[in-house]
ZAMARGU-4260 file (C-alpha; in steps of 0.2 Angstrom, whole numbers, plus 5000, padded with zeros to 4 digits):
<rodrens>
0) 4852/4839/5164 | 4842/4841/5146 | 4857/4837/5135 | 4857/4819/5145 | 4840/4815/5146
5) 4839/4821/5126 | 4854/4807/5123 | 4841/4793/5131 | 4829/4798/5120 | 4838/4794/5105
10) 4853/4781/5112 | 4849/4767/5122 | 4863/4761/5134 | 4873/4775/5132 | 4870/4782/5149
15) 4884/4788/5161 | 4895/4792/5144 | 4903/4808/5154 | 4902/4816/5134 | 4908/4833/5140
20) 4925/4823/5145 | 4927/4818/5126 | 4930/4832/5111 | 4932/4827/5094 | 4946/4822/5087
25) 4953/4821/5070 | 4961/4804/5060 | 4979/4808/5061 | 4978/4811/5081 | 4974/4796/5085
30) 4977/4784/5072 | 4988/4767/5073 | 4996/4755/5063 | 4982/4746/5055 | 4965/4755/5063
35) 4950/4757/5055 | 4944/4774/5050 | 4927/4779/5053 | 4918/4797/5049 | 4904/4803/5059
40) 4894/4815/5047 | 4880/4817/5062 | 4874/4837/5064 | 4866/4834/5083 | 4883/4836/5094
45) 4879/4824/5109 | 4874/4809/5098 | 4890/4813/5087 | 4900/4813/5104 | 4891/4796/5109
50) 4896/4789/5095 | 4913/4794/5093 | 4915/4790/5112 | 4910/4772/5109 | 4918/4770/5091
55) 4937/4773/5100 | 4931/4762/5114 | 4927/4748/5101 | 4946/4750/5092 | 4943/4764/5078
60) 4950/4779/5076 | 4936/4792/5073 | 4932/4808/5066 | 4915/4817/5066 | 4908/4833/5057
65) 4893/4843/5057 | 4890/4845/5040 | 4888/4836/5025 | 4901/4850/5014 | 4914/4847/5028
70) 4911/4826/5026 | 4911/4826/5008 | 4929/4835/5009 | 4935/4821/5022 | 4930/4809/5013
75) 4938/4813/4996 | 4954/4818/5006 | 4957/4809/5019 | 4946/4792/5012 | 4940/4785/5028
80) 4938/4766/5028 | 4916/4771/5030 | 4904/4783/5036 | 4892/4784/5049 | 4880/4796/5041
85) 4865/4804/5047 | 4850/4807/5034 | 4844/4823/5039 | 4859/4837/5041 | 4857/4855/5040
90) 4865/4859/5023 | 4865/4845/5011 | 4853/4828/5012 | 4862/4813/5019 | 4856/4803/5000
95) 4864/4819/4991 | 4879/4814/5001 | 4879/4795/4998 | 4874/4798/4980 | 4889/4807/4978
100) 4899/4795/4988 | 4895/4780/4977 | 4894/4790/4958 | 4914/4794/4962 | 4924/4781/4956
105) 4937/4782/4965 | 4924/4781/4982 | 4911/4769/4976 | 4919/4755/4986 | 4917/4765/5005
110) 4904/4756/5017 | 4891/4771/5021 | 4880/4766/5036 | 4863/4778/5035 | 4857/4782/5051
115) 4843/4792/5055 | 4827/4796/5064 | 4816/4792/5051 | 4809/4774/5051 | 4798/4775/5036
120) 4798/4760/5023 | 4803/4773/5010 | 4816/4782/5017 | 4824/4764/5018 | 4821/4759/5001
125) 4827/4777/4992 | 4843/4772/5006 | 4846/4756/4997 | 4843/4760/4979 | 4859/4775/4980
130) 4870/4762/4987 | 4870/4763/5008 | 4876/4748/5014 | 4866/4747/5031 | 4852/4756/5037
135) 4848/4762/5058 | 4836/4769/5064 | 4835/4779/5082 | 4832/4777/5094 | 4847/4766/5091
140) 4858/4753/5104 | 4875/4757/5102 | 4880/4740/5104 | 4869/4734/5092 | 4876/4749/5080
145) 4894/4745/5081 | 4892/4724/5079 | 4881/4731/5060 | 4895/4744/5058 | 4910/4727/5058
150) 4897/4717/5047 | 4899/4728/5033 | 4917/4730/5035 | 4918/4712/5036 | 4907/4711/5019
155) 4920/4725/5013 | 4936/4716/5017 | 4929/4699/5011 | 4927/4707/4991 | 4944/4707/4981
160) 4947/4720/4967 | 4941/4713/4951 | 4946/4714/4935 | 4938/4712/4918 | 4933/4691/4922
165) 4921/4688/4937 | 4920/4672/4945 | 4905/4670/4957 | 4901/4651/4959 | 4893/4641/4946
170) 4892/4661/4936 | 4908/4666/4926 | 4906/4684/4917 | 4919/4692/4907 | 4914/4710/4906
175) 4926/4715/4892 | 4918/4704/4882 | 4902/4704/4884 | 4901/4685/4886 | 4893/4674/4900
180) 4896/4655/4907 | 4886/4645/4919 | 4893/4629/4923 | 4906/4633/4908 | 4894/4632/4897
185) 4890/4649/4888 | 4874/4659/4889 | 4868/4669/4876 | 4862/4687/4884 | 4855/4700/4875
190) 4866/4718/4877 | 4851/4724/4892 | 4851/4707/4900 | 4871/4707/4900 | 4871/4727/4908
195) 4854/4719/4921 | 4866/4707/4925 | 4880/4715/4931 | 4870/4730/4937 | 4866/4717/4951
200) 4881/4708/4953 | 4891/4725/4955 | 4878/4729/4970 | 4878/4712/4976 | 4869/4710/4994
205) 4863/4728/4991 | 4842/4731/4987 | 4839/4737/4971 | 4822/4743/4967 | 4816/4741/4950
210) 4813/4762/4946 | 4833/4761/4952 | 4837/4748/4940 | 4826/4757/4926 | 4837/4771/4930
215) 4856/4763/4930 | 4851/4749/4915 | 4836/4758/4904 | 4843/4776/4907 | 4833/4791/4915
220) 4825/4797/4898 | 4814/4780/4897 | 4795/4781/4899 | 4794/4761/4901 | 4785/4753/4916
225) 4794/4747/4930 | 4783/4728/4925 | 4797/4729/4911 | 4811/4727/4924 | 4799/4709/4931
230) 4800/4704/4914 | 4819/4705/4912 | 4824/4698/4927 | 4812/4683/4924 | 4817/4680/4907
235) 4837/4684/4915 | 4835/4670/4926 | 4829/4656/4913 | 4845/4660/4904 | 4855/4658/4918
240) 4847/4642/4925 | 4859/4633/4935 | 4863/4653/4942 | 4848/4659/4944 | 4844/4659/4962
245) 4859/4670/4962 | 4847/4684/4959 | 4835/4686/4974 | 4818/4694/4974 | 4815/4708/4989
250) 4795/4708/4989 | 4788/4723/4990 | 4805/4732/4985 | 4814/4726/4970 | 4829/4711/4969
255) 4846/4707/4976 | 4861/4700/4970 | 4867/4686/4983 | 4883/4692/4992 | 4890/4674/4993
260) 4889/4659/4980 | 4876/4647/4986 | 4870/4632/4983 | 4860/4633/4965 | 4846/4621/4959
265) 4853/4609/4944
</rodrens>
């Protein structure tokens, strides 16, 4: 059969799946006390039945769409716990979609998993830098797809709502004020170094690549070299001494805040 042997192309260990046995569903079908919602936005049906199939199987209750319109409507109505989404779809981007998802305040904190045929360096970084959470590429093992999707939940349930004070290890921030401690002692931070700062810390475990940060601290209208972002993370990092290794350098991409406190030089 054609549609079976397309589904091998794409998805490995996903054979025998009987998809024409499984129709999509919607969240309040199936959903119980205390399951995790999932949206598939995926516009090739047989790999959107694949992976609702084996979703359910792993313990979520799954929707999936066609199109990027529809998605964007689920997920400001029904707020899904995160979304599987496909790059390429027929009538808006996939990083239109995530864009949009992670500008919205009221859905910047939802996990969106990219997933796509495209395995370019750059489709990855431009991924990254408007806030997906993970990144997979098919031809794809569903296993290996659904132990990354509980990963990033994990990372989403570990994060407590925070308030106006942050308390990440040796690093104390008070956003309100515009103040800094490391150690409890108070660092001096310029307005940009304070905005750099919690640019990254907001993103935490997420890439940032420096023409993102250009964008989000300097503002679109700048004409300044992306060097100028080196140059503030480095003098960023002096002032934070004890903190510094806090904020992680990505070669070849741009820099990271760490997603758990570590173990700081003295």
């Amino acid at each position: 059969m054609a549609p079976a042997k397309s589904l091998r192309a794409v998805v490995s260990g996903s054979a025998e799946l009987l998809l024409d046995r499984h129709s999509p569903v919607t969240f309040s079908r199936y959903v119980g006390p205390g399951m995790t919602r999932i949206l598939v936005i995926e516009d090739e049906a047989d790999i959107r039945q694949v992976l609702e199939y084996n979703l359910r199987n792993a313990g979520y209750d799954v929707t999936g769409v066609e199109r990027g319109r529809e998605g964007l409507r689920l997920v400001r109505e029904e707020r899904p716990d995160l979304v599987l989404l496909d790059l390429m779809l027929p009538d808006i981007p996939g990083t239109e979609i995530c864009r949009a998802i992670k500008d919205e305040p009221s859905t910047r904190a939802l996990p969106v998993v990219m997933l796509t045929a495209r395995a370019e360096e750059i489709d990855r970084v431009v991924g990254f830098e408007i806030g997906a959470d993970d990144y997979i590429t098919k031809p794809f093992s569903v296993r290996e797809l659904v132990l990354r999707i509980r990963a990033v939940l994990r990372r989403g349930e570990s994060r407590p709502i925070e308030g106006s004070m942050v308390e990440f290890g040796s690093l104390r921030c008070d956003r309100d004020a515009h103040r800094v401690w490391v150690n409890e002692e108070e660092v001096e931070l310029t307005a940009l170094e304070f905005k750099l700062l919690v640019t990254l810390y907001d993103r935490r475990n997420r890439v940032q690549s420096r023409g993102a940060l250009l964008d989000q601290v300097w503002g679109m209208d700048t004409k300044i070299s992306t060097r100028t972002v080196d140059a503030h993370v480095k003098r960023l990092r002096e002032k934070l001494g004890a903190a510094r290794d806090y904020i992680e350098t990505v070669r070849g991409v741009g820099y990271r805040f760490a997603e758990e406190p570590i173990a700081v030089a003295s």
